[in-house]
N, C-alpha and C positions, 0 to 999 in steps of 0.2 A: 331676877329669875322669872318675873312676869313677864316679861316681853318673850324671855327664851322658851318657855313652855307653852304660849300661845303658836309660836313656830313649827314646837318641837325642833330646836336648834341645839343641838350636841357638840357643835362646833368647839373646840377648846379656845379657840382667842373671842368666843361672844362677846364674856363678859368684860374682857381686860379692851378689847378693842370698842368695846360702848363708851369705857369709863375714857379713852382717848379721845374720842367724840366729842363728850362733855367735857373736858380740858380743854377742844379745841373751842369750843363756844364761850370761855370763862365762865363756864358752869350753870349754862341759860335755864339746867335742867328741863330739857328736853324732854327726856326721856320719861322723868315724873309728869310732865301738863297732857303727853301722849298717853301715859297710862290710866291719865283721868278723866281723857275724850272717851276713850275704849269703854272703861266701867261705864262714865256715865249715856253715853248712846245705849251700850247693853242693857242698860236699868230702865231709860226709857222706853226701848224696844219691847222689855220684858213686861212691864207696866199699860202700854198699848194692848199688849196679846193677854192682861190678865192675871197676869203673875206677879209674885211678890217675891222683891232681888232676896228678901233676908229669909226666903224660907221654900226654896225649888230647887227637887235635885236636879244634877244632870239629865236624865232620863225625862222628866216632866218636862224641862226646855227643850231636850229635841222633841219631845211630839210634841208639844204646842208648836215647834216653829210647823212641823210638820202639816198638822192639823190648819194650820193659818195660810197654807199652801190652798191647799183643799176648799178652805169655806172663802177662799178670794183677799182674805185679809193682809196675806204677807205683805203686799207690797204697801200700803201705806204705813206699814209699821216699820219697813227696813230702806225707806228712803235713803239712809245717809248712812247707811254701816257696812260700806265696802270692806274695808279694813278691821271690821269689830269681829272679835274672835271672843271668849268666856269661857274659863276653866272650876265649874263647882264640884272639880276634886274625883272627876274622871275622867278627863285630857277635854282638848277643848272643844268646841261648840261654834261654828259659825254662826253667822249672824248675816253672812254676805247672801244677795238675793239668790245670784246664781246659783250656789252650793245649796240654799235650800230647798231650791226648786227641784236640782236634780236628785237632792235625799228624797225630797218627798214623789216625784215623779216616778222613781226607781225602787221605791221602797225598801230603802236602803236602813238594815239595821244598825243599830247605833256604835257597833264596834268597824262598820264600813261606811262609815258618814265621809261625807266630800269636804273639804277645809283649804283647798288648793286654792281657791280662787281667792278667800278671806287672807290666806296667807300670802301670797303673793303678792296682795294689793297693803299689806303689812309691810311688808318685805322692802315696797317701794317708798310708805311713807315715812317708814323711817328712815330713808334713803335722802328724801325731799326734804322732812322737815331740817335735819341736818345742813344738809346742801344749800339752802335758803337763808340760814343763820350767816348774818353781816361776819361775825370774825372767823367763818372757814371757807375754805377753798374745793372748789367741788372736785379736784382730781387725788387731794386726800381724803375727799368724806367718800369716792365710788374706791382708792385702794383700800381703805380699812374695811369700807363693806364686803368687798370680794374676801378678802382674808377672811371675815367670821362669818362666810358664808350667808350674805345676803342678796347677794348676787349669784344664787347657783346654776349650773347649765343647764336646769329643768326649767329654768324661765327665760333660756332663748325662746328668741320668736313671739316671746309675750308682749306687748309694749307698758305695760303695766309700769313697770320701772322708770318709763318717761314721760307718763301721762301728766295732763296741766294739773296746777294746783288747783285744787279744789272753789269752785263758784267760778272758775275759767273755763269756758266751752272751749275746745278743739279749734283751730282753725284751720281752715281747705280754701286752696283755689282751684278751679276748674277751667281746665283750657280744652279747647275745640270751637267746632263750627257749630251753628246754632239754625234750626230750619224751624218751619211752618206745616205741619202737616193735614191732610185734607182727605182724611178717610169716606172712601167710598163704597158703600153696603151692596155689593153688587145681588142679582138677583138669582138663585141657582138654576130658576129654569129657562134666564139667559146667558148664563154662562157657562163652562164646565173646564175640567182639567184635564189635558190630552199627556199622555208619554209620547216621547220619541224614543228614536229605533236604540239610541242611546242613553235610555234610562231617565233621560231629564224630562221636568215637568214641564206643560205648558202651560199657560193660560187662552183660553179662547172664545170668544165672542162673534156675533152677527157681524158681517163688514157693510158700511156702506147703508145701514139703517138706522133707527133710531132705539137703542133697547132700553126701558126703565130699569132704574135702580132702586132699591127699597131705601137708601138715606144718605145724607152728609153729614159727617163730623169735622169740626176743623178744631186740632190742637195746635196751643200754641208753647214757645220754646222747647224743643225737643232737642236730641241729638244725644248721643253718649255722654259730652262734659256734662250739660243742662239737665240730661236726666240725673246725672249723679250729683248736681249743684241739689234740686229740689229731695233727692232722697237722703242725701249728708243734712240738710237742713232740717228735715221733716224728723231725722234721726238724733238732733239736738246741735249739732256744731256750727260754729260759724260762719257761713258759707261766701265764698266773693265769686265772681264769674268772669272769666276772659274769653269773648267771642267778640262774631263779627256782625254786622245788622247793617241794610242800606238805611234808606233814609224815606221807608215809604208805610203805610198803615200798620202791616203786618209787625213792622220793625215794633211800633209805639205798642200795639197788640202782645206782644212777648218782655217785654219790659216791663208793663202794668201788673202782666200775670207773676213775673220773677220778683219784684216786688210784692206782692202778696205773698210770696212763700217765703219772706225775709232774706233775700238773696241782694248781696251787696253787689251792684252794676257800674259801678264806677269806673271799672278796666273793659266794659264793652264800647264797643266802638261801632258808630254809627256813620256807615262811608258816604257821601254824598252822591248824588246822581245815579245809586245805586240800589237797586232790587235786591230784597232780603231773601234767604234761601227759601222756596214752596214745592213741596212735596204734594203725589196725590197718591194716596196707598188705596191699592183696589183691593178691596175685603172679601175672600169667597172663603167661606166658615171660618175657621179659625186661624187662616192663613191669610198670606196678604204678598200680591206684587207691588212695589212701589216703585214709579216715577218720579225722575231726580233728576233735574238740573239745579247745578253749584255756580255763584256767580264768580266773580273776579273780585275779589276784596284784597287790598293792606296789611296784609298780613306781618303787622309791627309789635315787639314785645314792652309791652307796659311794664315798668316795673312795681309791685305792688307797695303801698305803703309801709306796711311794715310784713317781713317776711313771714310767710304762710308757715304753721305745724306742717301741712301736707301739704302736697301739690297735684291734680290729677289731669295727666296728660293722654288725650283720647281722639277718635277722629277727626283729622281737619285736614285741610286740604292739599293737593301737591303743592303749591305755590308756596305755602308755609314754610320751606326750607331752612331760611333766614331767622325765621322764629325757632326751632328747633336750636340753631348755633348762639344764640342769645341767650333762651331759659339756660340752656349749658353754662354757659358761665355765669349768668345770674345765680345757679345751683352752685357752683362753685366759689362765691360768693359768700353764701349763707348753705353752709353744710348741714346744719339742725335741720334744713325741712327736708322730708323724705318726700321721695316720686313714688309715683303711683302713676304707672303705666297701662291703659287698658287700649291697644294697637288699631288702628282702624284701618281701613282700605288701604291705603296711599303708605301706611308703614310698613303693609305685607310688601306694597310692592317695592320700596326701597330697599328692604329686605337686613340682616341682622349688620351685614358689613358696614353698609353706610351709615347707622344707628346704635354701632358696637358705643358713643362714648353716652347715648341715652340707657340702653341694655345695661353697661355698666354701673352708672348710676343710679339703677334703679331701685326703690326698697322694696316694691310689689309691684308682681309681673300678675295679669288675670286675662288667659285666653280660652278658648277651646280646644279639644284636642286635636283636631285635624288644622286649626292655625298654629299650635303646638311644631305640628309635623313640619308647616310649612315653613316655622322660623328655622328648626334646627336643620332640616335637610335629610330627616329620621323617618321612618315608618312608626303607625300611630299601635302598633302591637303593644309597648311597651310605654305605659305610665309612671314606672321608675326611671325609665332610661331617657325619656322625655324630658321629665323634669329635670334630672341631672346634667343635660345637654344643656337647658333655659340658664340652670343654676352656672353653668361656665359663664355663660356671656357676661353674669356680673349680678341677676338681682336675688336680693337675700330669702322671700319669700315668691313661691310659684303656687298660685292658682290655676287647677285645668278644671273647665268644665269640662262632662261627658254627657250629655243630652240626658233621656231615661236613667241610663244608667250615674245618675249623681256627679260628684264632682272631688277635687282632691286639693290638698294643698303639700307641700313639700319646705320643709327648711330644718335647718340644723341639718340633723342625720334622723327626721321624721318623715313618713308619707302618710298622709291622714285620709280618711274617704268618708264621706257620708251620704246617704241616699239621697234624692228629690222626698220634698215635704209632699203628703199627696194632696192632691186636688179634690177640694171640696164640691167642684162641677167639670164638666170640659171645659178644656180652656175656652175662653171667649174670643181672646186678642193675644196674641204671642208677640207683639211689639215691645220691644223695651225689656225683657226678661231677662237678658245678659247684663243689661247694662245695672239693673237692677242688683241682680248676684253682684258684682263686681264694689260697686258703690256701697254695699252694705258689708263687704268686708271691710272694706276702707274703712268706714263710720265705726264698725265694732273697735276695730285696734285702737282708731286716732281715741274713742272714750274708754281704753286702758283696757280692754277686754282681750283674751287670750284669740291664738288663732282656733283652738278648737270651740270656745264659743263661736267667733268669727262664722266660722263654716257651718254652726248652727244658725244663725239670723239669717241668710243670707238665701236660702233656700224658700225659706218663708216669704219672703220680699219679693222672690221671683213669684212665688205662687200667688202669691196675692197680686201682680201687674197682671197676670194673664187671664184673672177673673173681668177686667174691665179694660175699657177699649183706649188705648193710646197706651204710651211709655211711663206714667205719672200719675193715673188717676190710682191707679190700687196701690201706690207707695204708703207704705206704715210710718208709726211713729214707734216711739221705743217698748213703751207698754203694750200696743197692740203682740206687738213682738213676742213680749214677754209671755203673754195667754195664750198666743198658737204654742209656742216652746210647753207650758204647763198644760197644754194639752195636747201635745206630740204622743203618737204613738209610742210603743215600748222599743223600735227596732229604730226610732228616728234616735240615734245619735253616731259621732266618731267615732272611727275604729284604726287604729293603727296595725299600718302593712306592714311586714316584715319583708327583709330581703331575700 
């Protein structure tokens, strides 16, 4: 009955289908050492924040957890109680960081407290702990779960349910091309922005003289995969990197730096006699023209040592082709790791047909709305209709950015929206700000987190790259995260669209 009232699970086969469980493990008693992490994380959680387990109503544990929102305390007291839930006898009590955050953000009375995410991360371990025991078979321990309802359709789309086992970070590889870039601070009263007769912007400068520039920045490994290797990293998971690099300063310059941020380079490849990609981005305020030449690299697929949680496949080159028909059946191979598709230049222009078997296998699609328009062949009027057209091609979860206007995510039979985090100054550098969004959803799901967290982190991440100048320097870690969230405005969260 303790497991089933920390749920709130009504199901009729709970209890008869646990007690099959525990038949199936020769009686490992599971279900009792689980019930004894629970108490005792609760005890010391409660014990941290001041309380005493043998004598706190209900009501006193949520506003302490509340209160410990508030004076900064919660999070070193809830370290470890994803899944810790507590019933002192008027329903239960999270314990999970998230649900506290948003009780006490929300100011959420105690008959409306949040327990979704505590439960859900419940939901799963007793899914894993089961699933991990030597004498059962995991396609009897996910049918019995579905029967007593521990797999409900409210946790489509979560990955909660196939998060690593606990003291296991996540793992990702990141595939694309990899550059050099060499920000330049142009001067505004030598330079300025002209429109043409057709709406588009110029850029324009003195010809044929010498104008100063107010400075140079040069970043090193950059690119959609590399930004998302450094922000999956910074975001706690285990990060590997598959690009390309010649064989000249720049190269040794980007490898040193991807090393520092704990990024495994083992699958980068460094081509001989050959010049690594260098960019010069012309900076006029918080905009920026960039200059790009891509060289001629090998574009050959490594296979990794042991296969990736996720995979994230993102700008690279036309030439790449071959690499594309490879990861395919490498993906096919080893079904367990989900793609993660964020489209770069060269995939718009191959367009959905010749990428219908990538689309298909994709588990997350993350574009804007007007590359939206251009995959389906759709007008961008319609952010349901959009989504539903991506959702044909094959991937199970659809991220659209909308500029200002926030961004969306889509799956199951949900359309979710949430605003841009605001900006704590004008932007500085809008470099890297998608890539940003994109890579911290990925980060949320692959560490078990729901997609409507998801689409909270994610915004944040953006807004914090475009305070500082290149694609990487304003990357968060997970805590940071967590303190802009606890101090989100009251309108910053998800809302579900109706049709």
């Amino acid at each position: 009955m303790f497991l089933k009232d920390l749920l709130a699970n009504n199901h009729p086969l709970f209890t008869a289908n646990l007690q099959l469980l525990e038949r199936a493990t020769g009686g490992a008693g599971i279900d009792t050492r689980l019930i004894a992490d629970i108490t005792h994380k609760a005890h010391a959680a409660m014990r941290t924040l001041g309380l005493d387990p043998a004598d706190t109503t209900t009501n006193e544990l949520y506003q302490a957890l509340n209160s410990a929102v508030q004076s900064g305390r919660a999070e070193p007291a809830l370290t470890d109680t994803e899944f810790v839930l507590l019933n002192l006898g008027e329903g239960p009590v999270s314990f999970n960081l998230r649900d506290v955050v948003e009780n006490a953000h929300h100011e959420l009375h105690y008959a409306e407290r949040m327990a979704a995410h505590a439960q859900r991360h419940l939901r799963a371990e007793i899914i894993r702990r089961y699933a991990e025991n030597d004498r059962t078979h995991d396609e009897l321990v996910h049918q019995l779960a579905k029967e007593m309802g521990l797999k409900p359709d409210s946790d489509d789309g979560h990955p909660d349910t196939n998060r690593p086992p606990a003291g296991k970070a996540p793992t990702i590889l990141a595939v694309g091309d990899i550059f050099t870039d060499a920000f330049i601070k142009l001067r505004e009263d030598q330079a300025r922005i002209d429109t043409d007769p057709d709406g588009s912007k110029r850029l324009s400068m003195p010809f044929g003289n010498k104008p100063p520039y107010d400075r140079v920045d040069i970043v090193q490994a950059v690119g959609p995969s590399p930004n998302a290797a450094v922000a999956c990293a910074r975001l706690g998971l285990q990060v590997s990197l598959m690009a390309w690099l010649g064989d000249d300063a720049p190269a040794q310059d980007s490898l040193n730096y991807l090393h520092d941020e704990h990024i495994d380079t083992a699958l980068v490849t460094k081509q001989k006699d050959t010049k690594s990609n260098y960019y010069f981005a012309l900076r006029y305020g918080a905009d920026r023209t960039i200059l790009v030449k891509n060289e001629e690299y090998d574009y050959t697929w490594k296979a990794p040592a042991t296969a990736p949680d996720w995979l994230y496949l993102s700008l690279i080159s036309e030439s790449s082709w071959q690499l594309h028909v490879d990861l395919l059946a490498y993906l096919a191979e080893h079904p367990q790791t989900k793609l993660v598709f964020q489209p770069g230049t060269f995939h718009f222009q191959w367009g959905a047909e010749k990428l219908a078997g990538i689309y298909k296998r994709t588990r997350l699609l993350v574009l804007n709305r007007e590359e939206a328009a251009q995959v389906t062949g759709q007008n961008t009027e319609s952010v349901a209709a959009l989504a539903q057209a991506l959702h044909a091609l094959g991937p199970e979860i659809v991220v659209i950015t909308d500029g200002a206007d926030g961004s969306y995510a889509s799956y199951g039979d949900k359309l979710l929206t949430i605003p841009n985090y605001p900006d704590p100054a004008p932007p500085f550098d809008r470099t890297g700000a998608g890539d940003a969004f994109a890579s911290t959803i990925v980060a949320a799901l692959a560490l078990g987190e729901s997609i409507e967290t998801a689409l909270t982190w994610a915004p944040i991440n953006s807004m914090s790259v475009v305070q500082k100048l290149g694609a990487q320097a304003g990357l968060l870690h997970r805590d940071e995260i967590e303190k802009y969230l606890h101090d989100a405005p009251a309108d910053y969260h998800t809302e579900e669209l109706k049709a």
